[in-house]
Structures are given as C-alpha cells and as structure tokens.
N, C-alpha and C positions, 0 to 999 in steps of 0.2 A: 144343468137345470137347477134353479135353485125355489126351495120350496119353502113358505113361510106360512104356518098354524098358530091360530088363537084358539084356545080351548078355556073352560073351565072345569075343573077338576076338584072335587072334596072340601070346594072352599078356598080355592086358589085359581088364577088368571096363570094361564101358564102361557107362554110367548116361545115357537119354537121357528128355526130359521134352520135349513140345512141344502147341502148341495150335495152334488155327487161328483166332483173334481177329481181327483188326483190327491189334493191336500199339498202343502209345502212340508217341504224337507227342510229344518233347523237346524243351525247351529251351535254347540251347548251355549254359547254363548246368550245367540236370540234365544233359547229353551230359557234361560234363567231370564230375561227380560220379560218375555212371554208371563212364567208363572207370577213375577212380580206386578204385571198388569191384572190379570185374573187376580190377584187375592185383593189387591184395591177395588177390581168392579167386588167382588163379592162380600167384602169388607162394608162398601157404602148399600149397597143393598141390603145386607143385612142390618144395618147400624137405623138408615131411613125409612125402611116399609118393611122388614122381616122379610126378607127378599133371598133369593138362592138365583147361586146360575150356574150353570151346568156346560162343559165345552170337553166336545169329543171330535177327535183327529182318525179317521183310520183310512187305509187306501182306496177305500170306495167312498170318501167324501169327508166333509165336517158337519156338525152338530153343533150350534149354541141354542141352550135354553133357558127360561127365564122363569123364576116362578114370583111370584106376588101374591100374598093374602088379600081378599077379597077389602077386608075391613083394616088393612094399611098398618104400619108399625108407629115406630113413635115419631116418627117426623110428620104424622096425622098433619 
C-alpha cells in the first residue's frame, strides 16, 4: 500500500509518501550512490526554496518526506 499526505505544519507544506513493502536491500556500493543522490535532491531544495527532505528505510516500509516553507527560498 502506498500512502501519500499533504499537510501544513508551522509554516511549511510538508509532502509525505510511504509504503509498507519490504524496502530493498543494497549494496555498499548502490548505499554510496544512493547517499550521493539524497545530498543533490536535498542540496537543491535547500539552495531553491529552503526545502528539506527526509528518506527513511526500515523492514516495514520506506518513508520520503518533503518539507517547503510556505513563502519559498531564494529561487522566489
């Protein structure tokens, strides 16, 4: 099942997406590919709108989250 929430919270648009799978089992290899994709998405989110994103693995599913300020960063 996969579940997808749009909230606002304290001034921020929070976007959250999770399932309840299994998760995949990595490789260190894809482990370090992996992190180097995650610090580019959270990199440009933060750089463009003051943005965070948040990604959780564990054996009862994944978790990505997203947060956005209401009133946008500098890429206004």
């Amino acid at each position: 099942m996969v579940k997808i929430v749009t909230e606002e919270c304290g001034g921020m648009i929070v976007i959250s997406v999770a399932d309840n799978g299994t998760g995949a089992s990595m490789t260190t290899t894809q482990k370090e590919h992996h992190s180097v994709g995650l610090e580019n998405t959270r990199r440009r989110l933060e750089i463009q709108c003051g943005g965070t994103p948040e990604l959780e693995i564990t054996e009862n599913g994944s978790a990505a989250t997203i947060k956005l300020p209401k009133t946008g960063g500098s890429g206004e």
